[in-house]
C-alpha positions as CSV (number, residue, x, y, z in Angstrom):
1,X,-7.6,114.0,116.9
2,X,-9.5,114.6,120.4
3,X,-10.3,118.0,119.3
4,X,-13.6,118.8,118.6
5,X,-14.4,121.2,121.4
6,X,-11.7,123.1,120.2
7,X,-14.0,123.9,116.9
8,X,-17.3,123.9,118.9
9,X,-18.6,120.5,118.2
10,X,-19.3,117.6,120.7
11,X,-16.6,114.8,121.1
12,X,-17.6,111.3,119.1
13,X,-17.9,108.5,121.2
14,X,-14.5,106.9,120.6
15,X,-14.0,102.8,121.1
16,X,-11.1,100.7,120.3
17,X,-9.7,97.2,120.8
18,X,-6.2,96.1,121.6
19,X,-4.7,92.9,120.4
20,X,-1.9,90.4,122.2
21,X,1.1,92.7,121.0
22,X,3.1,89.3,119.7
23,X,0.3,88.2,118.0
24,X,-0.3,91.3,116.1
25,X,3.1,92.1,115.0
26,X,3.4,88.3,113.6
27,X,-0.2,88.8,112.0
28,X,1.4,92.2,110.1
29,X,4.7,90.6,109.4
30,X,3.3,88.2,107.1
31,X,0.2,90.4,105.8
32,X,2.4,93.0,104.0
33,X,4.1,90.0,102.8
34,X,0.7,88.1,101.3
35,X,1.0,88.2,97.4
36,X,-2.3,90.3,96.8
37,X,-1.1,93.3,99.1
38,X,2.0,93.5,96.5
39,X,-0.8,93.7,93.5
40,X,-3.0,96.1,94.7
41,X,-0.5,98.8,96.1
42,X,1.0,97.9,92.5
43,X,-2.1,98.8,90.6
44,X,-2.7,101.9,93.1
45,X,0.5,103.2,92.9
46,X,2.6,101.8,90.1
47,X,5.4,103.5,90.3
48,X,6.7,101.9,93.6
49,X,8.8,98.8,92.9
50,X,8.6,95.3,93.7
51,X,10.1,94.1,96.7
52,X,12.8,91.5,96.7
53,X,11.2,87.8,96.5
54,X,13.5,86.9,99.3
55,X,12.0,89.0,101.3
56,X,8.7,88.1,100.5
57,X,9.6,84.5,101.4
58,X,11.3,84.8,104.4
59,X,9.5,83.5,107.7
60,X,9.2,85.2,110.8
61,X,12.0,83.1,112.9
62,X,14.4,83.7,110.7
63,X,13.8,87.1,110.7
64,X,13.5,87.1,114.4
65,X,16.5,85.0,115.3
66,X,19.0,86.8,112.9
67,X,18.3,90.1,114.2
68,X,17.0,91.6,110.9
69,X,16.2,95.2,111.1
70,X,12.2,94.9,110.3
71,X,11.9,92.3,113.5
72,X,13.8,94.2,115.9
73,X,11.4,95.6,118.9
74,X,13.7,98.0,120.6
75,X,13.2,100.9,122.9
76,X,14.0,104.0,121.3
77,X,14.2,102.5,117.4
78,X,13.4,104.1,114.8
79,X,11.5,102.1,111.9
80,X,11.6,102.1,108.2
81,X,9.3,100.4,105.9
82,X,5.5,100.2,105.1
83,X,4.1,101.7,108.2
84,X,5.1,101.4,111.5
85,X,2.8,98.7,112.8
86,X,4.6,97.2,116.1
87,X,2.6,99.2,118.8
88,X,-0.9,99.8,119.2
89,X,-0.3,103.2,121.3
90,X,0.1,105.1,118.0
91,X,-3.7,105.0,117.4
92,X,-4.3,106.5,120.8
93,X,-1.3,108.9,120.7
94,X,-2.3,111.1,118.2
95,X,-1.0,113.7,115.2
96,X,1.8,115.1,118.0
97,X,5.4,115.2,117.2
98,X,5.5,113.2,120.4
99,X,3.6,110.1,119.1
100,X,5.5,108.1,115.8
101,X,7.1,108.3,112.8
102,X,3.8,106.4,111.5
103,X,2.2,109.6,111.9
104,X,5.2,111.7,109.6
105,X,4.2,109.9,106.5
106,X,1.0,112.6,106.1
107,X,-1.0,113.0,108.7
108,X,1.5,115.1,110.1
109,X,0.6,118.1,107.9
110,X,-3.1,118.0,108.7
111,X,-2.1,117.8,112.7
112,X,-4.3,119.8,115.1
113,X,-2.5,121.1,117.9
114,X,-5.1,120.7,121.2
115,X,-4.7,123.6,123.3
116,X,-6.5,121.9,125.7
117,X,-3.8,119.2,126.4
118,X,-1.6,119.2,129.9
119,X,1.3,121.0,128.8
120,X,3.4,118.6,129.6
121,X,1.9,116.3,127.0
122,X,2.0,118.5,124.2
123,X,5.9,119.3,122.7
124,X,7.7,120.9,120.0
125,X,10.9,118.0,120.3
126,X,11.3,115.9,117.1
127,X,8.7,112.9,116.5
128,X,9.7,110.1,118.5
129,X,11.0,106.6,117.9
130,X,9.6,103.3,118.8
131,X,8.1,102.6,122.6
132,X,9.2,105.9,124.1
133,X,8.1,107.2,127.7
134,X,6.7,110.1,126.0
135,X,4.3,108.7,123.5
136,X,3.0,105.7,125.9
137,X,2.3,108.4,128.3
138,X,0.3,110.7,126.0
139,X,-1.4,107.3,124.8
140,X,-2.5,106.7,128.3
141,X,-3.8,109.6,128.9
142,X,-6.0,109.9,125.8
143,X,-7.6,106.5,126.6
144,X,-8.4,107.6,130.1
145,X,-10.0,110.7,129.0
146,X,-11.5,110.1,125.8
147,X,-12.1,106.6,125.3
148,X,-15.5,104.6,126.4
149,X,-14.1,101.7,125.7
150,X,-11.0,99.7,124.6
151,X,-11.5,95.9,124.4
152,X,-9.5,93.1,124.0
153,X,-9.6,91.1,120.6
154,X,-8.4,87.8,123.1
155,X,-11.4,88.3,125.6
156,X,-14.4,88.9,123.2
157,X,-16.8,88.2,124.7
158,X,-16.5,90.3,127.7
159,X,-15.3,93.4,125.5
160,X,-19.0,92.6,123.5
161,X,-20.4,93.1,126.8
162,X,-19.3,96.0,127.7
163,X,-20.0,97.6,124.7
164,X,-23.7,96.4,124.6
165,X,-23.7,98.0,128.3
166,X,-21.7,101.2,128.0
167,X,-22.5,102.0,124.3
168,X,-25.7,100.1,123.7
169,X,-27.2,103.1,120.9
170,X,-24.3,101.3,118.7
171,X,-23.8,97.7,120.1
172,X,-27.0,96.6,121.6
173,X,-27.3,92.7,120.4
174,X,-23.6,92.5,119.3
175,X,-23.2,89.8,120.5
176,X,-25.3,88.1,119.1
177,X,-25.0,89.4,116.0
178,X,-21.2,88.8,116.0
179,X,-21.4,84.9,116.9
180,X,-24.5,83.8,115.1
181,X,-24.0,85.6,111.7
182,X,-20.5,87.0,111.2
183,X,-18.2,85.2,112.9
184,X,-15.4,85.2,110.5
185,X,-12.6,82.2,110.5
186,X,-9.2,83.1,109.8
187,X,-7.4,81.1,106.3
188,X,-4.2,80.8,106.0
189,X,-2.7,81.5,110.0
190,X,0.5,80.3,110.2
191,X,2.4,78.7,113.3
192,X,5.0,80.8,114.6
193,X,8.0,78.8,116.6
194,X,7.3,79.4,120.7
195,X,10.8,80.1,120.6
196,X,10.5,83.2,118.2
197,X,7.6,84.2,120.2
198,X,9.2,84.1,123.5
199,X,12.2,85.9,121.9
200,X,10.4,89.3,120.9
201,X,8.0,89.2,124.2
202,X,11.7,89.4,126.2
């Protein structure tokens, strides 16, 4: 990732957008949860078993409030489970043993070391945990270098904006586009407890 000059071809234009941190983790909690994500990763991969029904049903205060291991959000954590979903620096991080455990499950052994990284960015320690100095850092630093834009899912319209202005080959008329024919509603949201919320923003 962020390497191309290092094989001799131009960088992509890269663009991302960032969601209210909360509000994603809840939206994940209850997505690998949703009964068809069980059936397809069962008729993709059938030898991985079911999960526990309780598990399935269990709402996100509870899990919250009682301190279960899959809603803690602690410095320095390591995670185990589907993914590691509860930052959005791991997409701007990178393959590098700094970054995430996310990134050990196989991108790991296609990861291209960019010799043209600050040294003190790139590092032979063990993959780091959740929310770590190091990996926030290297985030940073990728977004300010390589990165046109990165939006905000709760501001819209100004991240269509900008993208119709700083990337307009791609996103000229999104706008329009986006809230005239494909604006999408979401089914099923459910209504987390302010109280949970306030809890894993602390």
């Amino acid at each position: 990732m962020y390497c191309y000059n290092r094989y001799g071809m131009p960088e992509p234009i890269y663009v991302n957008l960032v969601r209210d941190p909360v509000e994603r983790v809840i939206s994940w909690y209850y997505y690998v949860r949703a009964p068809w994500y069980y059936v397809e990763r069962k008729q993709a991969f059938p030898d991985i078993a079911l999960p526990d029904p309780l598990w399935l049903k269990k709402d996100f205060e509870t899990c919250v409030l009682r301190g279960d291991s899959e809603c803690r959000y602690l410095e320095g954590e390591t995670h185990e489970g589907i993914g590691d979903h509860r930052r959005q620096s791991l997409f701007f991080c990178g393959h590098s043993d700094a970054c995430t455990p996310f990134n050990t499950v196989g991108a790991l052994q296609s990861r291209v070391r960019c010799s043209n990284l600050s040294p003190n960015l790139v590092t032979d320690r063990p993959t780091q945990p959740f929310n770590t100095v190091g990996a926030l850092q290297r985030a940073k630093h990728a977004v300010e270098r390589h990165y046109a834009v990165v939006g905000i899912l709760e501001d819209l319209n100004s991240t269509l904006t900008v993208l119709e202005h700083y990337v307009p080959r791609f996103f000229k008329g999104a706008s329009q586009v986006y809230w005239g024919v494909y604006s999408l509603n979401t089914t099923n949201k459910v209504d987390i407890d302010k109280h949970a919320s306030q809890y894993i923003k602390s």
